[in-house]
C-alpha positions in Angstrom: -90.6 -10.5 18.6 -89.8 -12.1 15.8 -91.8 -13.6 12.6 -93.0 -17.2 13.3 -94.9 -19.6 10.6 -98.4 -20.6 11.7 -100.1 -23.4 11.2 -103.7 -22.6 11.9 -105.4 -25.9 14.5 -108.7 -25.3 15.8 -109.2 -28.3 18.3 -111.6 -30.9 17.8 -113.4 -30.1 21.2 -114.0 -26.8 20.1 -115.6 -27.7 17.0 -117.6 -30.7 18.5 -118.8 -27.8 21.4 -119.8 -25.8 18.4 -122.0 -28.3 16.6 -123.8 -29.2 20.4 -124.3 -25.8 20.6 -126.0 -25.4 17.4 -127.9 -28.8 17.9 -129.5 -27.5 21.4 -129.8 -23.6 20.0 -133.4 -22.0 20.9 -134.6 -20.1 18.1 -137.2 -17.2 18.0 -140.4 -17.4 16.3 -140.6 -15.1 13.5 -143.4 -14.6 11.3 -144.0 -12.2 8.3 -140.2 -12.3 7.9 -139.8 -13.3 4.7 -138.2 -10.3 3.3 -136.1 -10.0 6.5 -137.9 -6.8 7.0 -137.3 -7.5 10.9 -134.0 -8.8 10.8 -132.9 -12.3 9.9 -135.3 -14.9 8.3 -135.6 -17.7 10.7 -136.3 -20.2 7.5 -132.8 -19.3 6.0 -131.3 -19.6 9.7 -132.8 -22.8 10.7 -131.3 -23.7 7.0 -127.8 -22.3 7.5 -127.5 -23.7 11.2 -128.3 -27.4 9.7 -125.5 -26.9 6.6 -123.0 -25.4 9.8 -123.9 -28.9 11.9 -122.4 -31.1 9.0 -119.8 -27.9 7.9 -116.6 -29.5 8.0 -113.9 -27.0 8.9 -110.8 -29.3 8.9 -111.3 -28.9 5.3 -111.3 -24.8 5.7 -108.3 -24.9 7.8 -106.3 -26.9 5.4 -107.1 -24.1 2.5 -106.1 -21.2 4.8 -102.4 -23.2 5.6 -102.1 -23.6 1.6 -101.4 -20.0 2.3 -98.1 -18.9 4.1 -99.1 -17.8 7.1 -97.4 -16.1 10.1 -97.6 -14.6 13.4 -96.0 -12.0 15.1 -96.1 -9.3 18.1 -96.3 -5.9 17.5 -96.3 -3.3 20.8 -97.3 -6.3 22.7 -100.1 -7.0 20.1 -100.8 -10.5 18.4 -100.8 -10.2 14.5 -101.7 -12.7 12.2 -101.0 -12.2 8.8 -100.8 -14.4 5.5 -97.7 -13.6 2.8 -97.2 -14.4 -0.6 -94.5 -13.7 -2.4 -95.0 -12.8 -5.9 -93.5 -14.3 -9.0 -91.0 -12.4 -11.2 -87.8 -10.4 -10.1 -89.4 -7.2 -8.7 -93.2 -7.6 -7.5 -95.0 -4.9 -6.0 -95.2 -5.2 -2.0 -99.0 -4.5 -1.2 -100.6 -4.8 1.9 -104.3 -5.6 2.0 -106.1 -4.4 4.9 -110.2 -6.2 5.9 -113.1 -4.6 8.0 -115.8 -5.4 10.3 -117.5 -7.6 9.3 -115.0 -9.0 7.2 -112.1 -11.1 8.1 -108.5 -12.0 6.5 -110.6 -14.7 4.6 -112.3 -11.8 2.2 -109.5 -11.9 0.0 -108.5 -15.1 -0.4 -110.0 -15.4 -4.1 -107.5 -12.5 -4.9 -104.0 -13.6 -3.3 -103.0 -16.1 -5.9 -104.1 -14.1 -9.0 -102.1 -10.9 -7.7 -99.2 -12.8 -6.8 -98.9 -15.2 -9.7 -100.9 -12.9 -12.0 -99.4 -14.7 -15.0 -101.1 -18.3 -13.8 -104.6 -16.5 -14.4 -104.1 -15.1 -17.7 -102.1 -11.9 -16.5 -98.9 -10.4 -16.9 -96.4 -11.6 -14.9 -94.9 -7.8 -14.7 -98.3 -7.0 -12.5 -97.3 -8.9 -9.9 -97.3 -8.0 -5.7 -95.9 -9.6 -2.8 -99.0 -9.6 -1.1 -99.5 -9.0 2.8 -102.9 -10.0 4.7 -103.3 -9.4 8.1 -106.0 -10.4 10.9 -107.0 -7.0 12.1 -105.8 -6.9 16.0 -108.7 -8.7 17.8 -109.9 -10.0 14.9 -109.9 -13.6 13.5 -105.9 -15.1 14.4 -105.0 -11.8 16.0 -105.8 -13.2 19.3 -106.4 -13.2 22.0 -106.6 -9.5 22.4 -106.0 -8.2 25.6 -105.0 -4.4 25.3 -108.0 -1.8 25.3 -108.1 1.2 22.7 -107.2 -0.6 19.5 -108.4 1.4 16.6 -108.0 2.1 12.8 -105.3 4.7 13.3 -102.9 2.7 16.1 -103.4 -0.5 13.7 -101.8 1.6 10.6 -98.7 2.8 12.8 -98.5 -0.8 13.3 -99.4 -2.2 9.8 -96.5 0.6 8.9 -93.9 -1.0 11.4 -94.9 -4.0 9.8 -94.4 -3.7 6.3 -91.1 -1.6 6.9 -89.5 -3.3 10.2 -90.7 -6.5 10.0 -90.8 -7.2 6.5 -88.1 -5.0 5.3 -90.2 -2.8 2.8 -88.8 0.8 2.3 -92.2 1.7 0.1 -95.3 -0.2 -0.3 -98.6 0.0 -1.9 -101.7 -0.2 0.4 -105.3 -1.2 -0.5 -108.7 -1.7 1.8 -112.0 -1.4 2.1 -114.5 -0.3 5.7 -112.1 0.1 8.5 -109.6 -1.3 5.8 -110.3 2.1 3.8 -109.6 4.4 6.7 -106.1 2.2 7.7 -105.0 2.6 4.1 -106.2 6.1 3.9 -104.3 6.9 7.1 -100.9 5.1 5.8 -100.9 7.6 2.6 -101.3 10.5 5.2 -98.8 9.2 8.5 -96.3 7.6 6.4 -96.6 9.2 2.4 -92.9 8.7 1.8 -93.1 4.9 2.3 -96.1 4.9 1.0 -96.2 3.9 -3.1 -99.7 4.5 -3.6 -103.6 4.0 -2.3 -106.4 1.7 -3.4 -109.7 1.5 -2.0 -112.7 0.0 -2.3 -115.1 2.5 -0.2 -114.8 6.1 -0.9 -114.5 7.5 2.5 -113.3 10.1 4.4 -115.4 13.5 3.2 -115.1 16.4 5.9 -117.8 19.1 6.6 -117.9 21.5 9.2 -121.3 21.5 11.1 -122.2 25.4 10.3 -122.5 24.1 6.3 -125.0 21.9 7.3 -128.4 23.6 6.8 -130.5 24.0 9.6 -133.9 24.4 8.3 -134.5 20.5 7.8 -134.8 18.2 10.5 -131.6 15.2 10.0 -132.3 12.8 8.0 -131.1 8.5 8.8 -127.9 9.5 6.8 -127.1 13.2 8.1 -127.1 11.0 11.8 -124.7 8.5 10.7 -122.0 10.1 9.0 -120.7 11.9 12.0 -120.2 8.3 13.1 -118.4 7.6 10.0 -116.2 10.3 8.9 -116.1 12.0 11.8 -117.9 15.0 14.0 -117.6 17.2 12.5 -119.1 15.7 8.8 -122.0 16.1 7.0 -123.0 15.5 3.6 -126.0 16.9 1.6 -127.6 15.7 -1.0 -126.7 19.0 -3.6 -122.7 17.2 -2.5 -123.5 15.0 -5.1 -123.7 15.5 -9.1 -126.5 15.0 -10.6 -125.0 11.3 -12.5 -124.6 10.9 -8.3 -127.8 11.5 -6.8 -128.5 7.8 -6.8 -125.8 7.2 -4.6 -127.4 9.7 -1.7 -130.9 8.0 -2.2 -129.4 4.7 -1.6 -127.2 6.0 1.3 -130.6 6.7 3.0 -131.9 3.2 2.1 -129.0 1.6 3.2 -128.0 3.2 6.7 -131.5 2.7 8.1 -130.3 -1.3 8.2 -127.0 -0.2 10.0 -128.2 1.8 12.4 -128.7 -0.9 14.8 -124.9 -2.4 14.5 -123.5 1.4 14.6 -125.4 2.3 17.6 -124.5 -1.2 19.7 -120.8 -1.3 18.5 -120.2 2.6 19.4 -121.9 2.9 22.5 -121.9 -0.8 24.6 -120.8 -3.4 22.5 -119.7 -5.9 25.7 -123.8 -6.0 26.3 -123.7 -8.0 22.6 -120.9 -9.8 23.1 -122.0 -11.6 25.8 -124.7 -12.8 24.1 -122.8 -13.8 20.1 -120.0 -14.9 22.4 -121.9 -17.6 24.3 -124.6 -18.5 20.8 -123.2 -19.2 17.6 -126.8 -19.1 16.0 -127.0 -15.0 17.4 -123.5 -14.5 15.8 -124.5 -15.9 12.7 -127.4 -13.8 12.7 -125.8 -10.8 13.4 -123.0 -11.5 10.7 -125.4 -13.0 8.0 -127.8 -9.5 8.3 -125.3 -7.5 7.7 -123.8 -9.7 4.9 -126.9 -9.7 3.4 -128.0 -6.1 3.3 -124.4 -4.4 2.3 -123.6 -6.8 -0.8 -125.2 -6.6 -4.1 -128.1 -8.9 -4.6 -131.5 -9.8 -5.9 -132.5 -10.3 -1.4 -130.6 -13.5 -1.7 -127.4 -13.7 0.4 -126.5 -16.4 -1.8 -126.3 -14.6 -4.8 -123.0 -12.6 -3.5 -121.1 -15.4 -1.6 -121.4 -19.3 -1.4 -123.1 -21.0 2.0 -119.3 -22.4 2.3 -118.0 -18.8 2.6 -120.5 -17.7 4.8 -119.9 -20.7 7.2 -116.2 -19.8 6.4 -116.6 -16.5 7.7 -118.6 -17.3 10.8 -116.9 -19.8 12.3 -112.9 -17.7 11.9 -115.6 -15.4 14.4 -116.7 -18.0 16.7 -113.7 -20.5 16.8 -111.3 -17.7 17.7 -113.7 -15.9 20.5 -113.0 -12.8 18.3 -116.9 -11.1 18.1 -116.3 -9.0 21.2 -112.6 -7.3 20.4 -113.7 -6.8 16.5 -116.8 -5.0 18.0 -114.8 -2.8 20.2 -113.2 -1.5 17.2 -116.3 0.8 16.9 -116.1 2.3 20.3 -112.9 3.3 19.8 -112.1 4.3 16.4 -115.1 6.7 16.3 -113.5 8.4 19.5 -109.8 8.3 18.2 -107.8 11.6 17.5 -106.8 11.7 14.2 -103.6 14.3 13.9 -102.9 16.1 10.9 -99.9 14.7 8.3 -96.6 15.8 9.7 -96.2 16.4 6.4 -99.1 17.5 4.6 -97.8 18.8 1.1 -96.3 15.7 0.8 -99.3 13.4 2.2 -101.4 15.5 -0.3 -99.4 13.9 -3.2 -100.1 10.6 -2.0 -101.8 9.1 -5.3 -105.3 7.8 -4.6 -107.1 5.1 -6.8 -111.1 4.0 -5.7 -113.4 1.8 -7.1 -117.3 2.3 -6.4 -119.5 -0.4 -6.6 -123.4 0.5 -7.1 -124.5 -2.0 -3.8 -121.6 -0.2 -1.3 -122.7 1.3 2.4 -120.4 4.6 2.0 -120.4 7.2 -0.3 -118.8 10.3 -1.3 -118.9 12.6 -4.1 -116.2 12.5 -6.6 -115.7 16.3 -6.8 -115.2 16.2 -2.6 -112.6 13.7 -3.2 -110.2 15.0 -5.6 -110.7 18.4 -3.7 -108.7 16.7 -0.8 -106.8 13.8 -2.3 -104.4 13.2 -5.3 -107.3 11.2 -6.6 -105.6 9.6 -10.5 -107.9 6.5 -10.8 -111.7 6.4 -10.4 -113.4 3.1 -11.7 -117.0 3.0 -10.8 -118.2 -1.4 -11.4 -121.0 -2.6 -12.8 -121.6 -4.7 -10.1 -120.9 -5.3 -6.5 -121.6 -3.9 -2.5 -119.3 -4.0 0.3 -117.7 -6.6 0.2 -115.5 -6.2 -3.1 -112.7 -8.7 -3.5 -115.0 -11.4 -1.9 -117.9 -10.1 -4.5 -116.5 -10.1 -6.9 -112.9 -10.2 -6.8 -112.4 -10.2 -10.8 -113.3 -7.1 -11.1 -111.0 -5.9 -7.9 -108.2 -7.7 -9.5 -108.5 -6.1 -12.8 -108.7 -2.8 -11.6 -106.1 -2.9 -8.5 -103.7 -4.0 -11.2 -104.6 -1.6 -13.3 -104.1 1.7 -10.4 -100.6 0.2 -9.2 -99.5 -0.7 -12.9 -99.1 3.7 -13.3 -97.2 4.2 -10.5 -95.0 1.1 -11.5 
């Protein structure tokens, strides 16, 4: 199929069915809550719910279509994506890939700045043509239909994408959470179109079960890293140097907040979506939660992204009925074969660039990545969780630029 524009329209009976909703929504009492210890804060909610009544999103959609956006069909699959072109004769083609729960929107304060560089005080020579799709099920990649869509079937398609579809003979790929593992996976499947790799979560560590010791009982993380890197993965905390040993403690710190959204998504994540697909006040909770605990800040959500983001980010979930397929992602992608590289000298040579930030969910020693990557950039911020280029995107435009500017 081929490449339409879209215009994004969101009718007004869906948002005025929105705002009833949140007008008649019956909220649970909570009480010694205040440092969410139990989940969301029902003072912040209550608060949040009255900004969302008077949100206006008309105002949303019309900075999303300042962006070019298209649509298009990929083995029967709707996919949204925005493309900028970027100034200058010969720009870098770079495909930015988003996670759960993230959504197209998460790098929309990096777009202009990468493709216009020389409008924000850059050099117009660090330009990209810049590609961000909707994940399939996600956001305006919908309505999904198809069961089994995963990290690893999206980055054959992202790959058909960039080279079919857009015309691209090499590319440069960047992500971060599922993001990380589709860009990870295009440097392995496709190395030879692949220029280089950028991301923002140092995944992908592999451990085989008989190194893990067995005289300790496992610990929150040593449970939840199978989840995330696979089976057969475990990490220790001797993994990491001792500059690293930070990172492990708040690994443990910070899974024990995930464990309910890992364990839901992985096992029966239609249960959930029944209930955030019918109450835009429980999606908001579970989305604001998450939002809150995996950035970097003082316990005030606020302090990493604006109330207008965060109203930005719930309703793309709720106005395209997209909670349930994103959440699926989980189920499947943590039961998805990964094959080996058909070509794994050449896959090994992929160049790798990551940026950690001190407030991120995933970790993995630097010595275990350049053991199984061409790892040539390593920047760890000052600053920063999950959620990089919505974070704090001057930092992720300063250093993307600065990984792709060596393989120029």
């Amino acid at each position: 199929m081929a490449i339409e524009p879209l215009t994004i329209k969101i009718s007004e009976e869906k948002i005025e069915d929105l705002r009833s909703r949140l007008k008649n929504a019956k909220l649970a009492p909570d009480f010694n809550n205040s440092d969410w210890r139990y989940g969301t804060n029902r003072d912040y909610l209550e608060s949040f719910i009255q900004s969302w009544i008077d949100y206006d999103w008309s105002a949303t959609e019309n900075e999303i279509n300042s962006f070019a956006n298209y649509t298009t069909t990929i083995e029967d699959l709707p996919i949204h994506f925005i493309y900028e072109r970027g100034e200058g004769t010969n720009p870098m083609p770079l495909i930015l890939s988003h996670g759960w729960p993230w959504t197209f929107w998460d790098y929309e304060k990096v777009i202009r700045p990468l493709t216009n560089p020389s409008a924000f005080g850059g050099n117009a020579n660090d330009a990209f043509d810049v590609i961000v799709p909707s994940l399939p099920g996600f956001g305006f990649s919908t309505p999904l239909t198809t069961d089994g869509v995963q990290a690893v079937m999206t980055t054959d398609i992202w790959h058909r994408l960039m080279s079919q579809e857009l015309g691209y003979e090499r590319y440069a790929v960047g992500g971060g959470d599922f993001g990380a593992m589709i860009a990870q996976q295009l440097g392995q499947r496709h190395p030879e179109h692949v220029i280089g790799v950028y991301l923002t979560m140092a995944s992908g560590a592999r451990r085989s079960p008989e190194q893990k010791p067995d005289s300790a009982p496992p610990s929150t993380l040593e449970t939840l890293l199978p989840l995330i890197n696979g089976p057969t993965s475990r990490l220790n905390k001797e993994d990491f140097a001792p500059e690293e040993t930070d990172w492990y403690e708040h690994l443990e710190t910070r899974w024990a907040s995930a464990l309910s959204h890992v364990a839901v998504h992985t096992n029966d994540p239609q249960t959930l979506a029944y209930a955030l697909h019918d109450s835009p006040v429980g999606l908001a909770a579970w989305l604001l939660e998450r939002r809150r605990n995996w950035s970097d800040n003082n316990g005030n959500i606020e302090e990493s992204f604006s109330r207008k983001f965060l109203m930005d980010l719930v309703s793309i979930y709720w106005l395209t009925d997209s909670f349930f397929t994103s959440a699926r992602w989980y189920w499947h992608t943590f039961r998805a074969k990964i094959d080996p590289p058909k070509n794994p000298t050449l896959a090994r040579k992929t160049p790798l660039g990551i940026a950690v930030s001190p407030k991120d969910l995933v970790y993995t020693p630097k010595k275990m990545v350049e053991e199984n990557s061409n790892l040539i950039h390593w920047t760890e911020h000052p600053r920063g969780g999950h959620f990089g280029p919505a974070e704090e995107p001057e930092l992720f435009i300063e250093d993307i630029r600065k990984f792709f500017r060596e393989l120029r």
